[in-house]
Phi, psi and omega in degrees: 000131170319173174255313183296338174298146171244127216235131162255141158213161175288181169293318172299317159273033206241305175290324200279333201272131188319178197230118199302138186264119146277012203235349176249177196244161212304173181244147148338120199271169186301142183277340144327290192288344199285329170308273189312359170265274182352305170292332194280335201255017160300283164294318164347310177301323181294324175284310175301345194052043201285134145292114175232173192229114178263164174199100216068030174261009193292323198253025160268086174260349178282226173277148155179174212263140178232115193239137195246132146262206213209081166279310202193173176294009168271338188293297182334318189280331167248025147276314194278345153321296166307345166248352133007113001248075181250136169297139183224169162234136205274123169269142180246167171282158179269008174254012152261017176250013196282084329301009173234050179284316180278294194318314173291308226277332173299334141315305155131020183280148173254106147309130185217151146277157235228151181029078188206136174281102188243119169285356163326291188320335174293293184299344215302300185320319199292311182301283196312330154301324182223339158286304178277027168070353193272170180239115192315066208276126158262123181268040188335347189257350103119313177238183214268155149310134159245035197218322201088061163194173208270133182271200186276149176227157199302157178271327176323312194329289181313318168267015182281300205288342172280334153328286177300306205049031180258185200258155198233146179227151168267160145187125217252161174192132170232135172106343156002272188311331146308329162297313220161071176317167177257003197240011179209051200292012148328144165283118190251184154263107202217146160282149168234131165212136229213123190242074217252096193215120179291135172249348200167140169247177211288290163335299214282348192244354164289329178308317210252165181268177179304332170307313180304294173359287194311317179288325186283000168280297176306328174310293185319329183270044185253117153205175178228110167306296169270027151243001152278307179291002195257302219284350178262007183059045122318138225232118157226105198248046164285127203261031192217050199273299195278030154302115164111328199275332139357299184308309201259333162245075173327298207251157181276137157275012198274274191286348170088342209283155152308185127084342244242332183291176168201173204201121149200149198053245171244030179245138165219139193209124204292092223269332184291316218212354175098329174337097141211202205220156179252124138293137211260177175278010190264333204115325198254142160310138173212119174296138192292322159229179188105184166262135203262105166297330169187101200266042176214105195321294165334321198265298167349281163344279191306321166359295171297321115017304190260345173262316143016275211284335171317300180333291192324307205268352159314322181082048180237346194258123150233160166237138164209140193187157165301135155198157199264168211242111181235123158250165164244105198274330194184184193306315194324321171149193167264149156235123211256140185257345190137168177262114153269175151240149164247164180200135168247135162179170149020287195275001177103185168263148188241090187252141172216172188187131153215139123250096185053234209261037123267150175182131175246150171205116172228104182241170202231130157290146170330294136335314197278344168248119184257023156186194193191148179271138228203124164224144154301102179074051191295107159102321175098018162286315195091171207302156170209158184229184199209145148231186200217139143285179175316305202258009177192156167247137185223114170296156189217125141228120193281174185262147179061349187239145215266083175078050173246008200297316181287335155301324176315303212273316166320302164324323203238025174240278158003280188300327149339291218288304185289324187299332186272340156293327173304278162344288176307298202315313185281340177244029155282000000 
């Protein structure tokens, strides 16, 4: 099944359908395939001129936890540079098992539903580290960047790893994301230099609490992308460079309305009050007049960030809106079950669909997503964001409505942060 294709089935026949095995573990990958993912990840490297610089890594020589981030489909191709020629087993999302469910699993991919508590996920890892030998990569920041900077990463990380007590290695990659934005998907010709460093033995993590954990990793997941591309003099003279960059600065910093921006060519501009700015071959934004409110994409970013949590503590922020319903039961493909409504607020997400004696109702609390997964255009579907239960995944995209995927995932990271600040505050 296409991906791009649209398939209707009811909810009952949806339910009869087998169910994707999450419980089982990972395999060796084939010795057959590992030469060709070598080959394949080659040119890719040639192009990027990638580099990469280990550092404390002579003595991982067995299993250990590898936590990577994650800008673009170029990571996957300079991680197996970097580990080269050692094998590895990947968790993947279960919409990358989408008609290769034998190829990944042959590979060596662990399938996860993306922001969901699976102790599956636990064993498998636990298998691919000290029964295969392998060395495990993990993506915590669970999607692509959408800025070239570090998202939120689960508060869980830690205590998975004070669990396992096996050794965590990082690998940071800078300019990914410049290659190949998620919100521009042009190739661009960018150096990548990829940073491969034991963060912790075995020892250091029976020593630290989870917290501690927690932190040297998030330290380690600090980067900036278009502050790589300014401090290396990258150049990117692709002449449709800002197409798309909308998707993520939804709001004007002149005038505040939403929804409002556009893009073409190296222009993003403002449709309420007119405002706009050229992004350069640098990378950096400059208003054609005015004041250039922010000429670093990142702050920007974060800005819209801040006006979110403002809505939140105002009590100004609900979301309601239409959107059509795709699930995902297994590898097999989507199936659209129908136009549903959604509701964001407070209280989490609220999803329903009725046709006729069918009805879904799915809610999601607040706590249970401390971020959510968001694609640009999915498919050529349009934008959509997802959440997932054990047994399904669900896509949501909405209707009618313009760049709002990015406000969604703020919202429901924001809202995370207060409830759990509540939460600490109250068991003081």
């Amino acid at each position: 099944m296409k991906l791009n294709e649209i398939h209707y089935k009811t909810i009952k026949e949806i339910d009869e359908l087998p169910r994707f095995d999450m419980k089982m573990l990972p395999l060796k990958a084939k010795w057959y395939l590992r030469p060709v993912s070598w080959l394949l990840s080659f040119p890719e490297n040639v192009i990027c001129n990638t580099k990469i610089h280990k550092k404390n890594m002579r003595e991982l020589n067995k299993g250990y936890l590898l936590l990577c981030n994650h800008n673009s489909f170029t990571d996957f191709k300079v991680l197996t540079k970097a580990i080269f020629p050692r094998p590895a087993n990947y968790v993947v999302a279960i919409d990358g098992f989408i008609n290769r469910e034998k190829l990944l699993r042959n590979v060596g991919g662990i399938c996860k539903r993306k922001f969901i508590s699976d102790i599956n996920i636990i064993r498998q890892i636990k298998h691919s580290v000290i029964d295969n030998e392998y060395i495990c990569a993990l993506y915590p920041e669970a999607r692509y960047s959408l800025v070239g900077t570090n998202a939120i990463l689960p508060p869980s990380l830690g205590k998975m790893i004070k669990y396992l007590n096996v050794p965590v290695a990082t690998f940071i990659c800078h300019g990914n994301h410049l290659r190949q934005p998620v919100w521009n998907l042009h190739k661009n010709k960018v150096k990548i230099n990829a940073y491969l460093e034991r963060l912790l033995t075995s020892k250091e993590i029976k020593k630290l609490s989870v917290d501690e954990i927690n932190e040297k990793i998030n330290q380690a997941f600090i980067y900036d992308d278009f502050k790589y591309q300014k401090e290396k003099n990258i150049h990117n003279y692709y002449n449709k460079r800002a197409e798309g960059l909308n998707s993520v600065l939804y709001q004007c910093p002149s005038c505040h309305v939403e929804h409002k921006m556009y893009t073409k060519d190296n222009y993003i501009w403002c449709d309420a009050c007119g405002k706009k700015y050229e992004m350069d071959t640098l990378g950096r934004l400059k208003a054609l007049e005015g004041v250039t409110e922010f000429s670093h994409i990142p702050d920007w970013y974060e800005w819209e960030r801040s006006q979110v949590r403002e809505q939140i503590e105002s009590g100004k922020y609900r979301l309601e809106m239409k959107v059509d319903i795709d699930s995902l039961p297994n590898s097999k493909g989507f199936y659209r079950i129908g136009k549903g409504s959604i509701v964001h607020d407070y209280d989490g997400f609220n999803l329903h669909f009725k046709n006729g004696e069918e009805e879904l109702i799915i809610h999601k609390s607040v706590l249970e997503n401390y971020s959510i997964h968001i694609e640009y255009n999915y498919a050529g579907k349009g934008d959509a964001f997802s959440f997932s239960t054990f047994n399904d995944t669900y896509y949501l995209f909405p209707i009618d409505r313009k760049d709002i995927i990015t406000k969604i995932h703020f919202a429901v990271e924001e809202l995370y942060k207060i409830k759990a600040e509540e939460i600490h505050r109250n068991k003081k």
